[in-house]
C-alpha positions in Angstrom: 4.0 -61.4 -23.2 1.8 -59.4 -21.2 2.3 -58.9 -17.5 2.0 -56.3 -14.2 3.8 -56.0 -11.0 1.5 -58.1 -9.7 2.3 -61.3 -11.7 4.1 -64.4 -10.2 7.6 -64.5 -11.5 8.2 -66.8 -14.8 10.7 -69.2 -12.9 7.2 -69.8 -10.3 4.9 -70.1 -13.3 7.1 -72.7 -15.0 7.5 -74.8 -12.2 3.5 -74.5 -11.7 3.4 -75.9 -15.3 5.4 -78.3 -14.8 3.2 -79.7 -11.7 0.4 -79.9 -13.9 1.5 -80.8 -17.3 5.0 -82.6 -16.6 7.3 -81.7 -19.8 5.5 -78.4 -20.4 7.1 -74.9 -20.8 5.7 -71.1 -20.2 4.7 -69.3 -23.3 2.7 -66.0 -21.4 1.1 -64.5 -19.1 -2.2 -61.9 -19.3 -3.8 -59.8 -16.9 -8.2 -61.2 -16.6 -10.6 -58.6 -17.2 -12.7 -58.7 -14.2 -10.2 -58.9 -11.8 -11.5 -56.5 -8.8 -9.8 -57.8 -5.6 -7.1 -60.2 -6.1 -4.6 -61.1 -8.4 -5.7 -63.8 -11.4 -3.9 -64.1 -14.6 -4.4 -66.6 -17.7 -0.8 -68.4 -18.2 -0.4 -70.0 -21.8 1.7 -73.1 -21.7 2.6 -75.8 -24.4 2.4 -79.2 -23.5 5.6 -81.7 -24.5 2.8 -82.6 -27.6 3.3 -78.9 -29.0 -0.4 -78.2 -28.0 -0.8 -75.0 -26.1 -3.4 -75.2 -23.0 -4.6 -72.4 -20.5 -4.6 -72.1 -16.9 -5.5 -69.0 -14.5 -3.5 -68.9 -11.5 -5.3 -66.9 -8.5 -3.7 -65.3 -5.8 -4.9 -63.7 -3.1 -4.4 -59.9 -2.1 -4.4 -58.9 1.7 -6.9 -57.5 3.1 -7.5 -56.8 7.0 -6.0 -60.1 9.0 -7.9 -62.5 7.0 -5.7 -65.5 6.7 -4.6 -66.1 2.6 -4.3 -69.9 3.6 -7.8 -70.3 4.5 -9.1 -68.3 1.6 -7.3 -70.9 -0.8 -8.3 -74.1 0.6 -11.4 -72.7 0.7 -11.8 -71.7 -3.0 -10.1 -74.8 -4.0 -12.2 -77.5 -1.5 -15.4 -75.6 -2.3 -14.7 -76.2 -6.8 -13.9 -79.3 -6.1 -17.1 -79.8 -4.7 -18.8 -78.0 -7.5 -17.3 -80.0 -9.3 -18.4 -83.3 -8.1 -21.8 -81.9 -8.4 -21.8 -80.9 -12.3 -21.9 -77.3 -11.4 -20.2 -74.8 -14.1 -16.9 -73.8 -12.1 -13.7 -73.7 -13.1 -11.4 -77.0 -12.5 -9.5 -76.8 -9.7 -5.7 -78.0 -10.7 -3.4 -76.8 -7.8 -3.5 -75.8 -4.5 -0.7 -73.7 -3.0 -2.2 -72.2 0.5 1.3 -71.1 1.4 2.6 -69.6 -1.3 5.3 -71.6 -1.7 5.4 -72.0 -5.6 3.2 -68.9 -6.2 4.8 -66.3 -4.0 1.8 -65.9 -1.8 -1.1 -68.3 -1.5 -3.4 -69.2 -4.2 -4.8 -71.5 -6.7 -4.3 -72.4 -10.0 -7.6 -73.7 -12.2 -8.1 -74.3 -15.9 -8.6 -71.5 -17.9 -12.5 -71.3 -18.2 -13.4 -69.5 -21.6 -16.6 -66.9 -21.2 -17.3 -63.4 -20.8 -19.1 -61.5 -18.5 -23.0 -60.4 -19.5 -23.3 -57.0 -18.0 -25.8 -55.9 -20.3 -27.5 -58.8 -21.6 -29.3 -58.7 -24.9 -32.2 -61.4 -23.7 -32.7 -60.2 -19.7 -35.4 -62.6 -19.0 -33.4 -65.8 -20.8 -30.7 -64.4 -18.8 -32.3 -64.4 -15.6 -34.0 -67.8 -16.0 -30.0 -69.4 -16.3 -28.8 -67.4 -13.5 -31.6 -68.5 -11.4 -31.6 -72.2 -12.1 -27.9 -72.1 -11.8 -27.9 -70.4 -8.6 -30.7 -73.1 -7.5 -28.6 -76.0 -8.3 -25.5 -74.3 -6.2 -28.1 -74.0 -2.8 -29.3 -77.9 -3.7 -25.5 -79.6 -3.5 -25.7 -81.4 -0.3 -23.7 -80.8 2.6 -22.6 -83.0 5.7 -19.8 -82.2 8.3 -17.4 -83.8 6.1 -17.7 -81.3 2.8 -18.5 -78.3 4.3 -16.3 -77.6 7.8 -14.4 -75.3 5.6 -17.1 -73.2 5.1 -17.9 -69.7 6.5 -20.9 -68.8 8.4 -22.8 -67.3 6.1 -25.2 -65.3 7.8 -22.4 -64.2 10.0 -20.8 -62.9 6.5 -23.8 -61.3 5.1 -24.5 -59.4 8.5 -20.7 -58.2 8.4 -21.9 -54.6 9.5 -23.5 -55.6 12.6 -20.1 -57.6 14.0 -18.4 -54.2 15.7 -21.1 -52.4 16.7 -25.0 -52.3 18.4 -25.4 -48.6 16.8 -26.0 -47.3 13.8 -22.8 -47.3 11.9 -22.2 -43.9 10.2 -21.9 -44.5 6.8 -25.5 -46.4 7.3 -27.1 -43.0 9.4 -25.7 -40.7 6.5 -27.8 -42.5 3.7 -31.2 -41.0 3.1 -32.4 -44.4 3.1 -30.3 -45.4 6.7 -32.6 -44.4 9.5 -35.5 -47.0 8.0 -32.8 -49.6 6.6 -31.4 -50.1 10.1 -34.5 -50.0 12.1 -36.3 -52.4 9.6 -33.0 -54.9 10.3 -33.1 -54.3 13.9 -36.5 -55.7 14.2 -36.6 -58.2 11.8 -33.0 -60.1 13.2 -34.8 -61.6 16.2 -37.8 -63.0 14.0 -36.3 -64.6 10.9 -37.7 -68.1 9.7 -35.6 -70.5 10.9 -33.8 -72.0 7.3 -31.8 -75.4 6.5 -27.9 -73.6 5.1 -27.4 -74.8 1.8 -23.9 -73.8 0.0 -24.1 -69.8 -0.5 -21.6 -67.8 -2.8 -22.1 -64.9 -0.9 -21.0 -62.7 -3.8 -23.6 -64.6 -6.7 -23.4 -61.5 -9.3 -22.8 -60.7 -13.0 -19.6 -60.0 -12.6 -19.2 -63.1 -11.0 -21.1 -65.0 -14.2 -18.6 -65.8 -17.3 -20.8 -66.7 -20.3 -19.8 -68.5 -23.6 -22.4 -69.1 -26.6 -25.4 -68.4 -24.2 -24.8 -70.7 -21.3 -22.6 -70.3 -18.6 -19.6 -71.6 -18.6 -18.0 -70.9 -15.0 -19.4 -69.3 -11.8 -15.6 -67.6 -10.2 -14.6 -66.1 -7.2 -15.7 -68.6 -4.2 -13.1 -67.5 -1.8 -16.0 -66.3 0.5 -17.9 -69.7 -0.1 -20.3 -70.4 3.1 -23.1 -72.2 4.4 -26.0 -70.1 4.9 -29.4 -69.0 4.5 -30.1 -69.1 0.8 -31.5 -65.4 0.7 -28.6 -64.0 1.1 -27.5 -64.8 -2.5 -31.0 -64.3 -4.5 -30.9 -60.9 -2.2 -27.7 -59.7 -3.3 -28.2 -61.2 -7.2 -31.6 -59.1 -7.3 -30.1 -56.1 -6.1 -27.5 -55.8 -8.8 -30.2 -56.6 -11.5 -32.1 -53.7 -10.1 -29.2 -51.2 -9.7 -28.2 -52.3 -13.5 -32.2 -50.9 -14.5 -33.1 -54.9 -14.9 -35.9 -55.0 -12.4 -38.4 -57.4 -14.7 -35.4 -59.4 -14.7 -35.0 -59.4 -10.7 -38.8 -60.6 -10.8 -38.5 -63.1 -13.4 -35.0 -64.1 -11.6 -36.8 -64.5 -7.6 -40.0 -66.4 -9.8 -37.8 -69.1 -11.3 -35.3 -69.8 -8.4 -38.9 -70.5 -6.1 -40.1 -72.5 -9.3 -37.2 -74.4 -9.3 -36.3 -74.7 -5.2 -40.6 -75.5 -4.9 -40.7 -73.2 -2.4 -40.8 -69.1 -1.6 -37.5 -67.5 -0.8 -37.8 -66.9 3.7 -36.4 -63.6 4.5 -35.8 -62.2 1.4 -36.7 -58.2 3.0 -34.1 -58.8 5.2 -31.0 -60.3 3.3 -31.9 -57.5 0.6 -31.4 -55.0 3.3 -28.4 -56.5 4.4 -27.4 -56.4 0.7 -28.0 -52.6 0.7 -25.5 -52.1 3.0 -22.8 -52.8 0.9 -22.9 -50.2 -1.5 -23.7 -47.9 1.5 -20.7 -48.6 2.8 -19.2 -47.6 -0.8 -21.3 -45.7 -2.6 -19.2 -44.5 -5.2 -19.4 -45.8 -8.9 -22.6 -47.8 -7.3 -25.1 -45.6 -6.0 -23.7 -41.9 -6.5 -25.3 -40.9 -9.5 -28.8 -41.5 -10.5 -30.8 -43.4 -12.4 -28.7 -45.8 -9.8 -29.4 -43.3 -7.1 -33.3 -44.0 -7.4 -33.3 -47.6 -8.2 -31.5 -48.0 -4.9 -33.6 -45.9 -3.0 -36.4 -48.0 -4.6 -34.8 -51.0 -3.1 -34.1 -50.3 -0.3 -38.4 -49.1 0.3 -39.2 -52.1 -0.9 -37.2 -54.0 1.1 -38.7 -52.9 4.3 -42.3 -53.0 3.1 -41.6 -57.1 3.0 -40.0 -57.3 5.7 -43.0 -55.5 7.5 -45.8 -56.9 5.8 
């Protein structure tokens, strides 16, 4: 059996098994690859039957006074959602907001076999699927009744701008900052007014498991909102850029319009609200070059739409 610090206790995991497969008993417990925040491990049960099945439980590591509640029911509210829809998400099994059964609060899903496609073989294949998929997330339809657990989106994406109306330092230090900030300062009180669709907020590769050349599960929708839906294609693009993949970005932002029948509004903007981020934490992201240059590549071009 594999297992960290971080792992619910075997007593918990039992009695999570025995919630969702009544008769079942614990066989192990493995640490995900891909885990960068919180803490999700694959438990290995077998069923009364003798068959062995897979679940992930998903718990949720503090960070700043967000509430752990929330975050669960609002992963689990939002797959179940997904799911209704046909979207490739994990299946949502249990629903433990106050940690009760886990230890702290979580969720527990079926195990969704895939691995993540960093460096894909086939880019623009690649970027067609993530585009389409991403297109089918922003056209699930939402009403007051399946979306009031939702964040504000926009709200999210503009994270930066919450604490202060100056330049935040780690944005002035970049060589990039001074025309990043002004080109977001002027834009904010002009954006096109767009309909919020469902936004992931995080839509990545590493958020992207793959199995025999589809997808098989979009993770991580603790952040789930409703939103402009630039913010994701922004924040997808600039990781395919920062990864070298910039055909792929184009051939990614070409499909999604082909499939939504319409051009992405705002897309200078979110992608300079997307810069940001690895602004804020540049290390391993946009310290050393080529990724130094393919930011700073960004980040001009960025401005030049949102200017022109």
């Amino acid at each position: 059996m594999s297992q960290d610090n971080n792992a619910s206790s075997t007593k918990s995991l039992q009695a999570v098994l025995e919630i969702i497969e009544p008769g079942s008993t614990f066989v192990a417990i493995h640490s995900l690859a891909g885990d960068f925040s919180n803490s999700t491990h694959r438990v290995d049960g077998r069923a009364p039957d003798g068959a062995l099945f897979q679940v992930v439980t998903r718990r949720y590591a503090i960070f700043g006074d967000y509430d752990r509640g929330e975050k669960a029911r609002r992963e689990f509210k939002t797959l179940q959602l997904l799911k209704r829809h046909g979207l490739p998400v994990p299946d949502p099994l249990y629903l433990d907001d106050d940690g009760a059964i886990l230890g702290s609060p979580g969720i527990v899903t079926r195990y969704a076999p895939g691995q993540l496609a960093l460096a894909p073989p086939y880019p623009a294949q690649w970027a067609e699927t993530l585009a389409k998929t991403l297109a089918r997330i922003h056209k699930v339809p939402l009403n007051d009744a399946n979306a009031s657990f939702l964040l504000d989106g926009n709200s999210e994406a503009l994270w930066f701008l919450k604490s202060t109306a100056q330049t935040p330092p780690y944005i002035s230090a970049h060589p990039k900052g001074s025309a990043l900030w002004s080109a977001i300062v002027e834009s904010l009180p002009n954006l096109e007014k767009v309909a919020p669709v469902l936004v992931h907020i995080d839509y990545w590769s590493g958020n992207i498991l793959w199995d025999n050349g589809s997808i098989s599960a979009v993770v991580d929708w603790e952040e789930a909102a409703q939103g402009d839906p630039g913010i994701d294609v922004a924040y997808c693009r600039m990781d395919m850029i920062l990864c070298g993949l910039s055909e792929a970005a184009d051939t990614f932002l070409a499909t999604y319009e082909q499939e939504m029948g319409r051009l992405v509004a705002n897309l200078g903007f979110w992608e300079l609200a997307a810069a940001v981020r690895p602004m804020f934490s540049p290390d391993g992201w946009i310290s050393e070059s080529p990724a130094v240059e393919r930011f700073a590549d960004f980040v001009d071009t960025a401005v030049r739409r949102c200017r022109f």
